[in-house]
N, C-alpha and C positions, 0 to 999 in steps of 0.2 A: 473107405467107409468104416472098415471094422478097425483100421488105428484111431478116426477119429473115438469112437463109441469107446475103446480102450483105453483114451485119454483121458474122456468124462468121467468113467469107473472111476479112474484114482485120484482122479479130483477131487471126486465127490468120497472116496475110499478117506484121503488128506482131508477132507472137510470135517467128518465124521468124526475119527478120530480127535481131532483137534479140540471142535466145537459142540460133541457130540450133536444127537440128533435134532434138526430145524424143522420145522413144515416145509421149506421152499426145498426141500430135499427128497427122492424118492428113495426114503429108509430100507424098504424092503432089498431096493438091489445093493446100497452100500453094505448090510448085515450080510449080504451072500459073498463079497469080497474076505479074506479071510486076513489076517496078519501076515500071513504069506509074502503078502505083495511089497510087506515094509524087510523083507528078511532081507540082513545083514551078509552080504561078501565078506565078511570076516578077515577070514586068513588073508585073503586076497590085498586087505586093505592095509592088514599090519603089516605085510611086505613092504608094500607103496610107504610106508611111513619111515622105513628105514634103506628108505636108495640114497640118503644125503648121505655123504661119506663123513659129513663132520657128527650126523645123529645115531651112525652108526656106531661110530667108536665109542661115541658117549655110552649109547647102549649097552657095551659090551664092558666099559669103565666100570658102568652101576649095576650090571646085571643081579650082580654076588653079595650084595650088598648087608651088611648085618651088623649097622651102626645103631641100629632097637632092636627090643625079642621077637617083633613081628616076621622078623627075616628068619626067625626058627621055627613060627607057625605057620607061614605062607606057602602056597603051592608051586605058584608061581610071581613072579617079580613082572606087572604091569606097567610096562614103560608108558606107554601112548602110542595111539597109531592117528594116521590123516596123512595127510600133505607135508612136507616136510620142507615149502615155500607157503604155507596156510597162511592169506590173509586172517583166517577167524580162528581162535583157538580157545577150546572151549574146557573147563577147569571144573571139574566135579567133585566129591569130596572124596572118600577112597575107595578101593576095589570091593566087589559083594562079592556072593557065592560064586556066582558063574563066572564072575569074570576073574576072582584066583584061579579058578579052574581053567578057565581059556588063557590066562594072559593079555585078555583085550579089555581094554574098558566098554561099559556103558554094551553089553551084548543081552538078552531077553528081551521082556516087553517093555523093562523104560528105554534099554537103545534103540528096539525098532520105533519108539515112540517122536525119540531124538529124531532118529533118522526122519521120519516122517514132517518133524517141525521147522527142518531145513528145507525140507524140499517146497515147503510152504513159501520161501522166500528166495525160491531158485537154488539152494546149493546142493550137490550133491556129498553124499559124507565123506566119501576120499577127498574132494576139495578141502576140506578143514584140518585141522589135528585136534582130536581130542585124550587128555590127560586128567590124572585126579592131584587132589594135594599130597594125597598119600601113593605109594608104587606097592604097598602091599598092603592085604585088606586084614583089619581090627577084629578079634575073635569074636563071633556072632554079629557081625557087624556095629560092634558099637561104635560112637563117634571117639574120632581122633584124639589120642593126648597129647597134650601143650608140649610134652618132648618130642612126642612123633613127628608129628609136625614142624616141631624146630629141625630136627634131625636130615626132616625131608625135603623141606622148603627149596633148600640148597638147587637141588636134581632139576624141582621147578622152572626155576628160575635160569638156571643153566637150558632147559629146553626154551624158553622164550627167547633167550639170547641169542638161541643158535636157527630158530626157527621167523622171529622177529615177525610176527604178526600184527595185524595192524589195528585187532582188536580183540580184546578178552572179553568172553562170557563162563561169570561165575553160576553155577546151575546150584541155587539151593543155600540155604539156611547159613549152614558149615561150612561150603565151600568161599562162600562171601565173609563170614566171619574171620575165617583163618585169612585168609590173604590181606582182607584191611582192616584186621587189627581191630573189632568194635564188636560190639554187643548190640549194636540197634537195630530195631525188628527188618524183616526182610521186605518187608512191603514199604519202610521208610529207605530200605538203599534200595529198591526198585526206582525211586524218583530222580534220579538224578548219573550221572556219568562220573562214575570214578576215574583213579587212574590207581595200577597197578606197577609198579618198575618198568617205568616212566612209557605204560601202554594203556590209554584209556580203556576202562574196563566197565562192561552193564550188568547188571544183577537180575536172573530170572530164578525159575522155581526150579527147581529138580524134576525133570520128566515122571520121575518115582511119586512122586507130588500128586502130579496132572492125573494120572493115573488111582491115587485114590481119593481126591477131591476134582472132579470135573467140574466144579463152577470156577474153579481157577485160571481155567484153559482164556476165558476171553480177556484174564489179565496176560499172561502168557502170551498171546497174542500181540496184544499192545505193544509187550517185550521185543517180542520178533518185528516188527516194525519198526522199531528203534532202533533193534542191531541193523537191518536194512539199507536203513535211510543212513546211519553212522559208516557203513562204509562205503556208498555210495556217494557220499561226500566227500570223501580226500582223495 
């Protein structure tokens, strides 16, 4: 009885979150649920990401890396962590405060948030690999330059290859712009299935997003049903 009851909590904990709060929902016990419960294995998971011995070498190829000046102002060099056989590979734009400082991408409350919006559609986050466009993050976070970017693509790209997932999700504005190449709004590449070096690829929001506009969540949603159904079909 107390696993079912434990099960409900983070359903309805994953609902919350997501959808924020509904009437068919008893708010008072999801608000006593705390972030807690979306918190991130971390270290545990950036391990699991580099047991391939072909992602590890790479790893160790690019670690040093200082082909732009961000490799003089970075703390640390964020490879990606996940699965390192990830059907779903997820592509964000580049590393923020915490995660130069950890070396993990997507780690605070947009990665428990992440975390939170896969398990919405069954996955758990070690199943996946997730990476940015960038391996080192941009002073104050600003968005990426058109050389950085060139600079870095390469690393990307080299991880898909070696990873070969069977579907890419670009999370956000920047991260969809840089990979295909456009300037048109993100809710117009929301519509449709790209393809990425030659991996079809779907465009949602940036967790970072979801977080500070929640009427976006039940497009987000839509999203994740998409990716879903996208890899339940091949």
């Amino acid at each position: 009885m107390e696993d079912i009851i434990e099960q409900v909590k983070n359903f309805l904990y994953i609902q919350k979150e997501l959808y924020g709060s509904m009437r068919i929902l008893n708010v008072d016990l999801v608000d006593t649920l705390t972030v807690e419960r979306a918190s991130i294995e971390a270290q545990d998971v950036k391990q699991a990401s580099l047991e391939s011995n072909q992602l590890t070498r790479f790893y160790h190829e690019i670690k040093g890396c200082k082909n732009c000046p961000l490799g003089d102002t970075r703390s640390n060099f964020v490879f990606g962590v996940g699965n390192p056989q990830a059907e779903l590979m997820l592509v964000g734009e580049a590393p923020g405060y915490d995660e130069d400082l950890q070396g993990i991408p997507f780690v605070g409350r947009a990665g428990q948030l992440l975390t939170l919006m896969l398990q919405s559609i069954g996955l758990k986050r070690e199943e996946v690999f997730i990476a940015n466009v960038l391996k080192c993050r941009p002073p104050k976070n600003r968005d990426p330059l058109p050389d950085e970017v060139e600079k870095c693509e390469p690393y990307l790209l080299k991880q898909i290859e070696l990873i070969a997932p069977r579907l890419i999700v670009a999370l956000g504005r920047f991260a969809a712009a840089s990979l295909l190449r456009t300037q048109a709004a993100l809710g117009k590449l929301r519509e449709e299935i790209h393809m990425y070096n030659n991996v079809p690829l779907i465009v949602t929001y940036h967790p970072a997003a979801l977080l500070r506009n929640t009427q976006l969540k039940s497009d987000a949603w839509d999203d994740l049903k998409k990716i879903q159904m996208q890899l339940k079909s091949r």
